[in-house]
GUTI-433706 format. One record per residue (C-alpha): x, y, z. Coordinates in steps of 0.05 Angstrom, whole numbers, padded with zeros to 5 digits, always signed. Layout:
BEGIN
XYZ...
END
This chain:
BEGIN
-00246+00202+00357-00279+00163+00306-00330+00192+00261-00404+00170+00286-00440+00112+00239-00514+00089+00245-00540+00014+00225-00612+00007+00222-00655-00053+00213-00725-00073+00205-00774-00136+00232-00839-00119+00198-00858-00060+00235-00803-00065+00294-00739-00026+00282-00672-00031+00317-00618+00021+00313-00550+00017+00331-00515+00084+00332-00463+00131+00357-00501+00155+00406-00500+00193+00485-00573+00183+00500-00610+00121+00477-00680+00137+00505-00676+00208+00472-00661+00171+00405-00719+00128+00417-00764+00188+00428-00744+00214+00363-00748+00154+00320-00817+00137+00351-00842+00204+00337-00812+00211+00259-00839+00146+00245-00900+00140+00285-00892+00075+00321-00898+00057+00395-00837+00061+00438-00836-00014+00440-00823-00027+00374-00770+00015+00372-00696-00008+00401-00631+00034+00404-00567+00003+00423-00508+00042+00433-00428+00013+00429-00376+00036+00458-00351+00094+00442-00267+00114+00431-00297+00189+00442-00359+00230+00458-00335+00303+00473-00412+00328+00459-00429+00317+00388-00449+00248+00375-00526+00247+00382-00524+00314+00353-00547+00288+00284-00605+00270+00242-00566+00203+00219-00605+00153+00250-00682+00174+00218-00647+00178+00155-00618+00103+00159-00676+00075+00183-00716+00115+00134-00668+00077+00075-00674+00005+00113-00740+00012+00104-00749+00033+00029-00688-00019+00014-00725-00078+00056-00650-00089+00088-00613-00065+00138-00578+00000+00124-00496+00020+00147-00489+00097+00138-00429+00137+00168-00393+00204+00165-00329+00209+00132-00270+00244+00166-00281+00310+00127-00369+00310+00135-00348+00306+00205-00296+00362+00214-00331+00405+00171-00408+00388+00179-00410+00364+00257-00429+00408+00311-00368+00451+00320-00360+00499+00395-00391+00565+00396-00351+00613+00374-00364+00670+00429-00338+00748+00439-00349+00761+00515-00346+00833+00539-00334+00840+00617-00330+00907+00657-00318+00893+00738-00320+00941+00786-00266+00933+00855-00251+00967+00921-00171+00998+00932-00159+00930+00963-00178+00886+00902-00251+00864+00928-00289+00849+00867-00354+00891+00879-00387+00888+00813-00378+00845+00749-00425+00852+00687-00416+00810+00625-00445+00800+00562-00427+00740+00505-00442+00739+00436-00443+00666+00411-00440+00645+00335-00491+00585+00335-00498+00572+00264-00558+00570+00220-00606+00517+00266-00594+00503+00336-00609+00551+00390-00551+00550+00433-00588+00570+00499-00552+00518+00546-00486+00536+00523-00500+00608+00538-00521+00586+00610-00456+00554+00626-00418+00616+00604-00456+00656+00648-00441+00609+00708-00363+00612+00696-00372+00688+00683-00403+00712+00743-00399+00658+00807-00323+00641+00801-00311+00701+00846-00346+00730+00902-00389+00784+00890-00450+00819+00913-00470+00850+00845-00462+00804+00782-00511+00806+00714-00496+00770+00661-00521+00777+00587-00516+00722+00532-00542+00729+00457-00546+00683+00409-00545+00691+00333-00563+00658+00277-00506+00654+00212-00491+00626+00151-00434+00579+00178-00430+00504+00204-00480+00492+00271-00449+00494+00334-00475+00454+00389-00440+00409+00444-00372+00403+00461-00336+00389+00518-00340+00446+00566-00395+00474+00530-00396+00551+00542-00346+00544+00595-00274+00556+00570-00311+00610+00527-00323+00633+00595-00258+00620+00635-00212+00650+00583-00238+00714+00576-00255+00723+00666-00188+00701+00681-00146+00737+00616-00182+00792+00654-00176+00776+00719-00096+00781+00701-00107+00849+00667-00144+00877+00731-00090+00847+00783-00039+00893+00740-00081+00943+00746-00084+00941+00828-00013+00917+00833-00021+00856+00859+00003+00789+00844-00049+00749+00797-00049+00694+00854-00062+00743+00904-00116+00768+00868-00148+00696+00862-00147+00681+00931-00173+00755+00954-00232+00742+00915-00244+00663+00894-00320+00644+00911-00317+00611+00996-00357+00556+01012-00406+00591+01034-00429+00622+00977-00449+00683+00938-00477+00737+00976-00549+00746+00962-00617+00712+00977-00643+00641+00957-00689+00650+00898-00702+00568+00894-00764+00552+00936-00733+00510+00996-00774+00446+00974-00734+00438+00906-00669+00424+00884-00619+00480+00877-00594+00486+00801-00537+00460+00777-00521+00526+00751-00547+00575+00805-00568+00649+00789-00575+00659+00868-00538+00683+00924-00546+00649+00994-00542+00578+00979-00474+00546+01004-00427+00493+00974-00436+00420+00991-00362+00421+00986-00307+00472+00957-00234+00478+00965-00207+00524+00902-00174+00559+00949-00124+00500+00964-00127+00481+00895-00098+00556+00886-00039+00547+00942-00020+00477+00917-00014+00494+00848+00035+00549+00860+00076+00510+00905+00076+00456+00853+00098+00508+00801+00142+00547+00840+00098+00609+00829+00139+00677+00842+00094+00745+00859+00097+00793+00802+00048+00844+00825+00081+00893+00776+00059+00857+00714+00092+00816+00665+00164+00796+00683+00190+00783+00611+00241+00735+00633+00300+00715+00582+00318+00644+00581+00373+00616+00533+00352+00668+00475+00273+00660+00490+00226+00695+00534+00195+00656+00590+00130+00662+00635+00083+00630+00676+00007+00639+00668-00053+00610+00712-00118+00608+00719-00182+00589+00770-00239+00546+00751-00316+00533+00771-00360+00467+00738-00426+00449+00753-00423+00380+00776-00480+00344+00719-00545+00333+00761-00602+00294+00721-00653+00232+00726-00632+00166+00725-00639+00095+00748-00608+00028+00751-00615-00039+00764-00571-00089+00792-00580-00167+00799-00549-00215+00847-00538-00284+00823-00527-00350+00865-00454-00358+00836-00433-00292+00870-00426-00245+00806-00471-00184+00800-00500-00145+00741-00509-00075+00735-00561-00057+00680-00570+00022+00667-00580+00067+00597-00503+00107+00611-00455+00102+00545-00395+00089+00553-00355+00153+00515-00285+00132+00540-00293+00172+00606-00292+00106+00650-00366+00093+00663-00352+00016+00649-00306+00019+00708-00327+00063+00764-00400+00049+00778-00379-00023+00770-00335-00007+00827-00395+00028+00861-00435-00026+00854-00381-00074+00879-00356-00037+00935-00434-00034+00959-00449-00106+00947-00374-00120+00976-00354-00163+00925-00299-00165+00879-00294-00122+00821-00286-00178+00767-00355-00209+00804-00391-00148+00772-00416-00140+00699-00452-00095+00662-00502-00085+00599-00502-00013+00576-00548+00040+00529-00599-00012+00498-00670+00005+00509-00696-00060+00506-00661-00086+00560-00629-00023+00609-00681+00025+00643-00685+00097+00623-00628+00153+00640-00598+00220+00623-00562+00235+00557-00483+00212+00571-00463+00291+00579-00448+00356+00619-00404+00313+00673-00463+00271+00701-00437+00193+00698-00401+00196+00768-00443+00234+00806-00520+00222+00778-00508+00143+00752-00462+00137+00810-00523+00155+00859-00564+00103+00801-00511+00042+00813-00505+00061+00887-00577+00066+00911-00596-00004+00872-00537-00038+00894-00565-00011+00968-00636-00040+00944-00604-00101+00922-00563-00113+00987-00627-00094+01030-00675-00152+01002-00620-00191+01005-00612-00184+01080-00694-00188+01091-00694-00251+01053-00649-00273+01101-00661-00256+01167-00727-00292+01159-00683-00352+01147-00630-00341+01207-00689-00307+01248-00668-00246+01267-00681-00170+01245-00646-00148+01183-00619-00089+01210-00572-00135+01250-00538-00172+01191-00476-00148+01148-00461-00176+01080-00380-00190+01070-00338-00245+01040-00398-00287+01006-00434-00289+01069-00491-00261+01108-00475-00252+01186-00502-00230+01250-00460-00165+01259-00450-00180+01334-00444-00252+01331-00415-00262+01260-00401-00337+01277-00474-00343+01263-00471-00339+01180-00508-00368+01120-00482-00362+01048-00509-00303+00996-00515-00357+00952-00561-00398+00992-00610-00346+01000-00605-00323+00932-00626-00392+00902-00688-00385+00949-00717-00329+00905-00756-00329+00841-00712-00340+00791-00650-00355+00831-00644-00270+00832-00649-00222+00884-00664-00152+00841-00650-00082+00861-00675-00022+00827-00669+00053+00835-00701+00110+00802-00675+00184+00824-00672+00262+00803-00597+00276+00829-00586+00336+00866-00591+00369+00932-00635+00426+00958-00594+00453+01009-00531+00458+00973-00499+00475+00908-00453+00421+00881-00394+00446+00836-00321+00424+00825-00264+00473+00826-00193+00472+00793-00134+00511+00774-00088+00504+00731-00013+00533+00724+00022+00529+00663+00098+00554+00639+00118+00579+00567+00175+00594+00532+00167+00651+00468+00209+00645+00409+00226+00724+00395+00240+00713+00323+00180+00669+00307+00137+00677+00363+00129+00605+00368+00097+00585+00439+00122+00514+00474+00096+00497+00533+00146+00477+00578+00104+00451+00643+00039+00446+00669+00005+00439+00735-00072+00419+00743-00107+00412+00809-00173+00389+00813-00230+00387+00873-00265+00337+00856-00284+00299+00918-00265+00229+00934-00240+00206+00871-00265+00137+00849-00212+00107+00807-00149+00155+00815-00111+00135+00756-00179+00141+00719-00189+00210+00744-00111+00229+00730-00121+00205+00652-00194+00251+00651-00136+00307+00671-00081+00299+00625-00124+00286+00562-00167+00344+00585-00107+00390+00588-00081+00367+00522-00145+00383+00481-00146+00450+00521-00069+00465+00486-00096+00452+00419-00162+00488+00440-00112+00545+00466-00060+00548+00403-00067+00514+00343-00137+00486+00338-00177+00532+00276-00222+00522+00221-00217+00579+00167-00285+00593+00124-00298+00602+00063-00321+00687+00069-00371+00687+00013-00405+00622+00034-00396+00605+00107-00371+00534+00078-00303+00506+00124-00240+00506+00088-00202+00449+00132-00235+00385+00127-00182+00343+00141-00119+00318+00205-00072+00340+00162-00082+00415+00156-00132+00418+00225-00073+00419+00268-00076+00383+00339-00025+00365+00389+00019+00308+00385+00074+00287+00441+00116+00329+00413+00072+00401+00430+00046+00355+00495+00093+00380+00561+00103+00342+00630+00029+00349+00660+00018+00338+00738-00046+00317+00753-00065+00341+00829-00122+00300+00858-00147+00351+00928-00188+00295+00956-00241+00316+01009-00306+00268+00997-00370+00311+00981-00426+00295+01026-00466+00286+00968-00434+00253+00916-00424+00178+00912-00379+00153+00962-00355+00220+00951-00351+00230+00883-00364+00297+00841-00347+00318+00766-00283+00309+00738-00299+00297+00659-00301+00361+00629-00266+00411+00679-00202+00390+00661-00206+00428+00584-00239+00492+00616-00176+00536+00649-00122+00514+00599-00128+00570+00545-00134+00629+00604-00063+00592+00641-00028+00594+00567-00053+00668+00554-00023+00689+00625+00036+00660+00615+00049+00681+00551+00030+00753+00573+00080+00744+00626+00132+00725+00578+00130+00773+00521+00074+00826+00551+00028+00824+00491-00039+00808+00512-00074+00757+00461-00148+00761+00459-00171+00715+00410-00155+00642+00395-00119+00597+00386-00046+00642+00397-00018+00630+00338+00056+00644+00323+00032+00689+00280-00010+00733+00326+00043+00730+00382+00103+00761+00325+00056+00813+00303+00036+00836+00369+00108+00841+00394+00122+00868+00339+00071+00927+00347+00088+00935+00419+00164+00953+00395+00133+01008+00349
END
């Protein structure tokens, strides 16, 4: 949450840069190039950061403070106030999404054919965000016939770039607003609909376009390539048991409830789990502690904790025995900008596979010592054993102080991904309103989210990732809106007090379902749970506020103000 800052320092021709940032190595890149100096004599360190949510490397911040260290001949503190970064940060594309979907009698979806318009600003091109609108738009449902158009243009208003979700709950909450409207349509109940026509594990219908020898995208444009692991449809069937869903194929129900109308809403979800290049490295030491070394940032999303559990439960050790030096690139190897839900599943592979290396050269060191073939050892409670005989034992420690520098090393270097599968999480999420008839003030009243996300790490982790996710996705959904300035494109709301946000009063009871099935590919299991969490929440509040008053709103956030006038219209 707090505004990014840069420090930048120079030693004669060597600079060092601490910074706000996701990606260390890309910062590098730049500063190198800007200032013409070799990557050596350049070092970015990252701190920790109380929130990432996209933006934070997004920014020319660091060439500038280095550029001042080095006319002052000091080092150099710059940062963004609270109202440079509401109003001059990367803010989410605004988008208009158009969908037309063709269906059989019995609700098949045959045909669906979308186009967004996305508001990117005066400078960056917006390309990637487009992509993962076209991926919720067109593979969260199964069908044979899907195209999907996305244009970018250029304004005079604040850049957009990265933000949580990216293009996503653009995406979500205009498929599954119309998902709703078409289940009306059909008669049939909006859950029905969902589970008629969710995507199966097996895939969209079609033909591999990805040559067999590479991996399949992240965000397919393909038919005939399988899931390495999907279960929305239970995520579907437990949410509305959880809820206590009720079939309304006849549209909205417009309950009254102690003076105020009432509904429930939901809505399906599809996320690309984050597949990238990475590596890691992970030392033993004699006094039974480990160190994981690797370029991640820690954004608040809990890489500090679970690949040190990765790297523990490999190494079987205890979890306090592990340590780890993040995002400096004079001392961690090189990896993938801290973003689009990678840290579990691509540094978790990282961690894993050098903890493996680690644990292997361990065990070759000493079987030459107990005389036996490494395959027949096992590594457990500070000792190395033969597995069938595990009376037979020598100390970690021992063997460790027998290498150079009293360290056995292990290193991994990797492009995550599979190319047989398509790896992708799945969620949905249920929510319940109440409308104020007078005002048309919205509460939310409950909310169910269920989440496939393969074996889950760290569960209370991965239930926080959940409930702050839904939160932003209520102020995403209803209050959250910067007004401009007409005539210049400049943002009138630069500050917490007028950009409105939700506080535990607007924040309802949230259960957070974990569906654990491991993924075969994943870490121990493990895919994305980061980001999907924000992406269904405006489409579930729509529903249900649909449900409960049966005005439709198309545009966000649902203000009171846009829910009054529409009911008001609809009793003309």
């Amino acid at each position: 949450m707090e505004p990014r800052y840069s420090l930048a320092w120079w030693d004669g021709d060597k600079l060092t840069v601490w910074k706000a940032s996701r990606n260390v190595y890309g910062d590098r890149e730049k500063l190198a190039k800007i200032f013409a100096l070799p990557h050596d004599q350049v070092r970015v360190i990252a701190a920790y950061l109380g929130g990432g949510f996209g933006s934070k490397d997004e920014t020319r911040l660091g060439p500038i403070t280095a550029l001042l260290a080095r006319k002052a001949g000091k080092p150099v503190r710059m940062g963004y106030t609270r109202e440079e970064e509401l109003g001059y940060g990367k803010w989410r594309h605004a988008t208009t999404t158009r969908i037309r979907m063709g269906l059989k009698r019995d609700g098949a979806i045959t045909a669906i054919d979308a186009t967004s318009a996305l508001n990117t600003g005066p400078y960056a091109p917006g390309y990637g965000v487009a992509s993962r609108l076209g991926h919720g738009l067109t593979y969260l449902y199964t069908c044979p016939n899907a195209r999907f158009v996305g244009k970018v243009a250029y304004t005079n208003s604040p850049v957009a770039g990265s933000y949580r979700g990216l293009g996503a709950p653009q995406a979500h909450f205009a498929l599954e607003s119309f998902a709703d409207e078409v289940a009306e349509k059909l008669g049939m109940d909006p859950l029905e609909f969902r589970l008629c026509n969710c995507v199966r594990p097996a895939g969209q219908p079609g033909a591999r376009m990805t040559p067999l020898d590479s991996l399949i995208p992240a965000q397919p444009i393909e038919g005939g390539v399988p899931f390495s692991s999907n279960y929305l449809a239970e995520c579907l069937e437990e949410g509305a048991a959880r809820i206590g869903w009720k079939p309304r194929p006849d549209g909205p129900r417009k309950r009254m409830v102690d003076g105020k109308y009432r509904g429930m809403g939901m809505a399906a979800c599809i996320y690309k789990t984050g597949q990238s290049q990475s590596s890691a490295v992970v030392k033993m030491k004699p006094d039974g502690s480990a160190e994981l070394l690797m370029s991640i940032t820690e954004i608040g999303q809990g890489a500090w904790t679970i690949l040190r559990q990765i790297v523990a439960e490999t190494l079987s050790v205890n979890f306090e025995s592990v340590h780890a030096i993040f995002a400096d690139t004079a001392m961690t190897p090189f990896a993938h900008s801290t973003s689009g839900s990678t840290t579990t599943f691509t540094s978790g592979l990282a961690a894993h596979q050098a903890a493996e290396n680690a644990k292997q050269r361990l065990l070759e060191s000493a079987a030459k010592l107990l005389e036996v073939e490494p395959a027949r050892l096992a590594l457990g409670d500070g000792f190395v054993a033969i597995a069938d005989t595990p009376d037979i034992k020598i100390p970690a420690s021992h063997v460790i102080r027998r290498q150079p520098d009293q360290t056995i090393v292990g290193e991994a270097k990797l492009r995550a991904g599979s190319k047989t599968h398509i790896i992708n999480s799945f969620a949905a999420h249920f929510g319940e309103v109440e409308v104020d008839p007078d005002t048309g003030a919205v509460r939310v009243l409950r909310y169910v989210a269920v989440h496939d996300s393969g074996r889950i790490i760290h569960p209370e982790a991965a239930r926080g990732q959940i409930i702050g996710g839904v939160v932003q996705g209520l102020g995403y959904a209803l209050m959250e809106e910067i007004p401009m300035d007409p005539d210049t494109g400049a943002p009138l709301t630069l500050n917490l007090d007028s950009f409105k946000i939700p506080n535990l009063l607007d924040t309802p009871p949230i259960e957070a379902v974990l569906i654990e099935h491991p993924d075969p590919i994943g870490p121990y299991g493990a895919k994305a749970l980061g980001e999907p969490p924000l992406v269904p929440v405006a489409a579930a509040i729509t529903n249900a506020v649909y449900d409960a008053t049966g005005v439709r709103i198309r545009d966000l956030p649902i203000t009171s103000e846009k829910v009054l006038n529409a009911m008001r219209n609809q009793r003309r």
